[in-house]
VOPAGU-2260 file (C-alpha; in pm, 1 decimal, decimal comma):
REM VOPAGU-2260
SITE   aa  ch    i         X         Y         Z
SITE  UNK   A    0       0,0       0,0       0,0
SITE  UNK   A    1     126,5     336,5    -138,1
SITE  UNK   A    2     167,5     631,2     145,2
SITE  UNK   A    3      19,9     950,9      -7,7
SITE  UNK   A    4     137,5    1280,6      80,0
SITE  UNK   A    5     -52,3    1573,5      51,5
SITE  UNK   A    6     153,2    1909,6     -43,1
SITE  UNK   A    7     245,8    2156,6     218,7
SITE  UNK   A    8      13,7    2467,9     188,5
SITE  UNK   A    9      27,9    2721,8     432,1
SITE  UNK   A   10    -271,2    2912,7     529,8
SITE  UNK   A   11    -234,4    3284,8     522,7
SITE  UNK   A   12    -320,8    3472,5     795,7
SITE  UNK   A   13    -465,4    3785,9     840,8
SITE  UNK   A   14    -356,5    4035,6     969,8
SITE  UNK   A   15    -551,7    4219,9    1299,8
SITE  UNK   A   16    -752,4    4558,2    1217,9
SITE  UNK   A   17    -676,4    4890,3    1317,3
SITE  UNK   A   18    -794,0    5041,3    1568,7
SITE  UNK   A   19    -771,3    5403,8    1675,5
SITE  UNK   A   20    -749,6    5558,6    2027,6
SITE  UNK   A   21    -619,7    5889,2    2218,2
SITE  UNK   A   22    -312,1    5762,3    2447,6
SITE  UNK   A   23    -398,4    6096,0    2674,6
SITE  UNK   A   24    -827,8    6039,1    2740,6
SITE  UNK   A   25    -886,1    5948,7    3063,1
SITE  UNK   A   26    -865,7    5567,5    3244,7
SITE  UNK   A   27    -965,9    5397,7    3494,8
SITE  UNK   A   28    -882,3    5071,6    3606,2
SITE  UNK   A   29   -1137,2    4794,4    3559,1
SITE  UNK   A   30   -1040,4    4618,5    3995,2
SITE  UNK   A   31    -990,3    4904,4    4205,1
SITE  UNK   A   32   -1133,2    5193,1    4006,2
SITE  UNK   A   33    -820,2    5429,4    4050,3
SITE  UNK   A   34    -882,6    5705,0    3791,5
SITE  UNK   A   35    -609,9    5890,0    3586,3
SITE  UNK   A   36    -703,7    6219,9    3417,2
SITE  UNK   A   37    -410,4    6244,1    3195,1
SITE  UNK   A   38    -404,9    5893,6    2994,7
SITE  UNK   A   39    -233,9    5559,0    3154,8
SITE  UNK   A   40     109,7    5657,2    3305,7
SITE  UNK   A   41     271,4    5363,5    3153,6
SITE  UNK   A   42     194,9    5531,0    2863,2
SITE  UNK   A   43     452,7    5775,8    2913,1
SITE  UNK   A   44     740,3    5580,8    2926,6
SITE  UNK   A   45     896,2    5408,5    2616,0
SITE  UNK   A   46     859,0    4989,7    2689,8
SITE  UNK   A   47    1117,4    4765,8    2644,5
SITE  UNK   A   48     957,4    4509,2    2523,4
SITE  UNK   A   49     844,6    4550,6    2246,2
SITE  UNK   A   50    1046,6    4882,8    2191,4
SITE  UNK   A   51     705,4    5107,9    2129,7
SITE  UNK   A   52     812,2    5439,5    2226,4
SITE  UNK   A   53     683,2    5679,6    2486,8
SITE  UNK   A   54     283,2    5809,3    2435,1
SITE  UNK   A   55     289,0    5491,5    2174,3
SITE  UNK   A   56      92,6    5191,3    2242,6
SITE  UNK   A   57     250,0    4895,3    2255,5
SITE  UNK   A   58     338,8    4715,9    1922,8
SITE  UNK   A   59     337,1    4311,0    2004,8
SITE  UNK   A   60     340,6    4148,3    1641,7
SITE  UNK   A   61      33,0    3903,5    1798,6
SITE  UNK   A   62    -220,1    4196,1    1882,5
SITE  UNK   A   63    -371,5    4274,1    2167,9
SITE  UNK   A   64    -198,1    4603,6    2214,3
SITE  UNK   A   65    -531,4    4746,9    2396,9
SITE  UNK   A   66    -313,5    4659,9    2687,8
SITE  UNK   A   67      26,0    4768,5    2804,5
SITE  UNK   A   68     310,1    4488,9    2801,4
SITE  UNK   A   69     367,2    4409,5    3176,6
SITE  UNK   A   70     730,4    4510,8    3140,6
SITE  UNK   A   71     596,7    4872,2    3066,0
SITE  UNK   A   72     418,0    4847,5    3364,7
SITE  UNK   A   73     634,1    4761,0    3589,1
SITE  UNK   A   74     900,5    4998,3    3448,8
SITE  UNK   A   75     621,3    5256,8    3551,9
SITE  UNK   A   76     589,6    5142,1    3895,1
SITE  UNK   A   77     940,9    5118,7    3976,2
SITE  UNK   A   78     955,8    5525,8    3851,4
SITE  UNK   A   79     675,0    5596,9    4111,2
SITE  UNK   A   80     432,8    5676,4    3817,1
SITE  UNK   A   81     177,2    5384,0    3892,8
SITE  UNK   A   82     106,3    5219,4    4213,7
SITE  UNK   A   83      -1,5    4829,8    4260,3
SITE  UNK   A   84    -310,9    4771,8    4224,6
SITE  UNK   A   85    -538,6    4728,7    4501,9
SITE  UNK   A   86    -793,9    4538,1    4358,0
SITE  UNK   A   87    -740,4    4152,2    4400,5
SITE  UNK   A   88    -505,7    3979,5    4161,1
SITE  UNK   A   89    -191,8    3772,1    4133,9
SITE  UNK   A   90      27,6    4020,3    3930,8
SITE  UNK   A   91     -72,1    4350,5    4144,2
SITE  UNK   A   92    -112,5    4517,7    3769,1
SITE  UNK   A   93    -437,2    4783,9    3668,5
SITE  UNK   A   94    -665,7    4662,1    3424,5
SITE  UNK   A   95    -625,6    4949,6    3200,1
SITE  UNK   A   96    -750,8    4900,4    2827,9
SITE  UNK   A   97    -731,4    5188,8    2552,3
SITE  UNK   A   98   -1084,8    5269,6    2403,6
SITE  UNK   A   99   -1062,6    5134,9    2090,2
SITE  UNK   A  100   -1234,0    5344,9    1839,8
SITE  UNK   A  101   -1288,3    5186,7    1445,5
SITE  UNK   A  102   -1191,6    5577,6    1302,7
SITE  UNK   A  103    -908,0    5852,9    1379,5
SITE  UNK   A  104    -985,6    6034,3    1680,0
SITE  UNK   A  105   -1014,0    6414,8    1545,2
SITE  UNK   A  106   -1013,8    6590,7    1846,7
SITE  UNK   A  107    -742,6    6411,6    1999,5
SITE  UNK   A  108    -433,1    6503,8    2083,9
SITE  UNK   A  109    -214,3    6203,3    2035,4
SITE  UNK   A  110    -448,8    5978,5    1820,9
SITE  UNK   A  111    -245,1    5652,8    1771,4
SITE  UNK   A  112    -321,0    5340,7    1560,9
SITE  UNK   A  113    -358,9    5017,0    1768,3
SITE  UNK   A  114    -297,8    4678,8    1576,9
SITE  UNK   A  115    -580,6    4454,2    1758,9
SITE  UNK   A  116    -812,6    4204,6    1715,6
SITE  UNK   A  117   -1018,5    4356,0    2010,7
SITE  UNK   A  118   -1350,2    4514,1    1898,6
SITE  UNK   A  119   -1426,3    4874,2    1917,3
SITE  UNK   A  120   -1500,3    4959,1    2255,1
SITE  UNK   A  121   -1853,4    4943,7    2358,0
SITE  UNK   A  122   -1904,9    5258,7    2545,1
SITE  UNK   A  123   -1743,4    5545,2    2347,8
SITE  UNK   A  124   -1867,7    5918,5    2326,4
């Protein structure tokens, strides 16, 4: 009995939709509903992860850059510009999302792109 192979094909994947939001609206976190007027403060650092720089969000090739990386974060802490989170969790990080908007921000100061798979945030005025 013969073996048949079938050919290699590789499936192309797509690539995650933009998304647009202002890195300096304001946030709150999701656990202990700390508020920040001025945008996240991670945001104002550059991360060294994935080498996004500062008032950038972060630019992991896999998406979900609604969210900081948790270097970024920490980096942040450790400069005094974010405190642990209160709220109960195992990695003492905010739960912090960008609102994701599905066009440019005009009004916005620093209007960034985000590449994410995420869906445009629910609540957005």
């Amino acid at each position: 009995m013969r073996r048949h192979y079938l050919p290699y094909v590789p499936t192309p994947r797509g690539r995650p939709p933009m998304r647009w939001t202002d890195t300096q609206e304001p946030v709150s976190c999701r656990k202990c509903n700390e508020h920040w007027a001025g945008g996240d403060p991670a945001l104002t650092i550059a991360c060294t992860g994935c080498n996004a720089p500062a008032h950038e969000p972060c630019r992991r090739s896999a998406g979900g850059n609604e969210r900081v990386c948790a270097c970024r974060d920490e980096a942040a802490t450790q400069l005094g510009l974010l405190s642990r989170c209160e709220g109960l969790s195992w990695d003492n990080r905010h739960v912090k999302p960008l609102t994701l908007r599905a066009t440019p921000v005009a009004t916005a100061l620093m209007c960034r792109s985000v590449r994410t798979g995420a869906p445009v945030s629910r609540f957005v005025s």
